[in-house]
C-alpha positions in Angstrom: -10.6 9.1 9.6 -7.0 9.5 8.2 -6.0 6.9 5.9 -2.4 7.5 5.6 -0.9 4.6 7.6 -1.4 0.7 6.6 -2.9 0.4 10.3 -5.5 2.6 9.4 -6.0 0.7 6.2 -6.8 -1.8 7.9 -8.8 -1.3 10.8 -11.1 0.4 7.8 -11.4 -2.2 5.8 -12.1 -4.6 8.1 -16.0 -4.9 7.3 -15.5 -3.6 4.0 -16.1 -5.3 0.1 -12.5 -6.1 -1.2 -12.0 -6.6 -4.8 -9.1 -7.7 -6.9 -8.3 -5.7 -10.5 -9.8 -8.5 -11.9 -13.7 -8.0 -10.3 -13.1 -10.7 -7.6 -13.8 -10.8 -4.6 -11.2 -11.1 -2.0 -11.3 -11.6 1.7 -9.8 -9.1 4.6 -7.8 -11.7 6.2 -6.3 -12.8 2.7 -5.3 -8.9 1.3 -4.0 -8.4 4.8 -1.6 -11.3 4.4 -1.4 -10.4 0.8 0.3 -7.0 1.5 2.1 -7.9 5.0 4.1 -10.7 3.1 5.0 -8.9 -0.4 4.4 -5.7 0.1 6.3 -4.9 3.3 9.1 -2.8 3.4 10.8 -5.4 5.2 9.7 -8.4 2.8 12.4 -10.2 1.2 9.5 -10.9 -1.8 9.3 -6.7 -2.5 11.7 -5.8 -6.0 10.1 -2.2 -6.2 9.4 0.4 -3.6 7.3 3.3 -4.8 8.7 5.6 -3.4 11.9 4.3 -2.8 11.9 4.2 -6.6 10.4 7.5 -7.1 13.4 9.0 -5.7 16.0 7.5 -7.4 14.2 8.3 -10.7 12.7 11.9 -9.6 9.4 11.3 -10.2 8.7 11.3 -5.9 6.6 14.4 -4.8 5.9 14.6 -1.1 3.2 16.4 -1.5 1.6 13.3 -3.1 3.9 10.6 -2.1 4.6 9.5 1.8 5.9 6.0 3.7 3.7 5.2 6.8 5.5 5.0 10.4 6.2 1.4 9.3 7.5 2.1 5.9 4.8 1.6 4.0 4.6 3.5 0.8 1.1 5.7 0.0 0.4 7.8 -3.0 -2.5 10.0 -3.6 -2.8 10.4 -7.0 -4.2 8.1 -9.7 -2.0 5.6 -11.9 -1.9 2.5 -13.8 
């Protein structure tokens, strides 16, 4: 399976343990609605796009960094 889409994010997760960065537990149907509403490129809640961001600043490397058909942003390498 290819995760590199939000879609297939979430037909993976669907029966899958969710946890918050802070050890808690978190349902599907809550991170779902969690990332559709402030994390969409089309949310009027979103102030930073990764990627978006990324390359305004020049820190955006496709060979890492990717938006989904849906504009999503993705990133394959680690950070905090």
């Amino acid at each position: 399976m290819s995760l590199t889409s939000w879609s297939a994010w979430k037909s993976y997760l669907k029966d899958k343990l969710i946890m918050d960065e802070y050890g808690e537990k978190i349902t599907y149907e809550s991170f779902v609605d969690l990332i559709e509403k402030h994390k969409s490129p089309s949310s009027p809640y979103v102030k930073f796009h990764h990627n978006e961001e990324g390359r305004k600043k020049g820190w955006f490397n496709p060979e890492y960094d990717w938006d989904d058909a849906e504009g999503f942003p993705f990133c394959s390498r680690e950070f905090s």
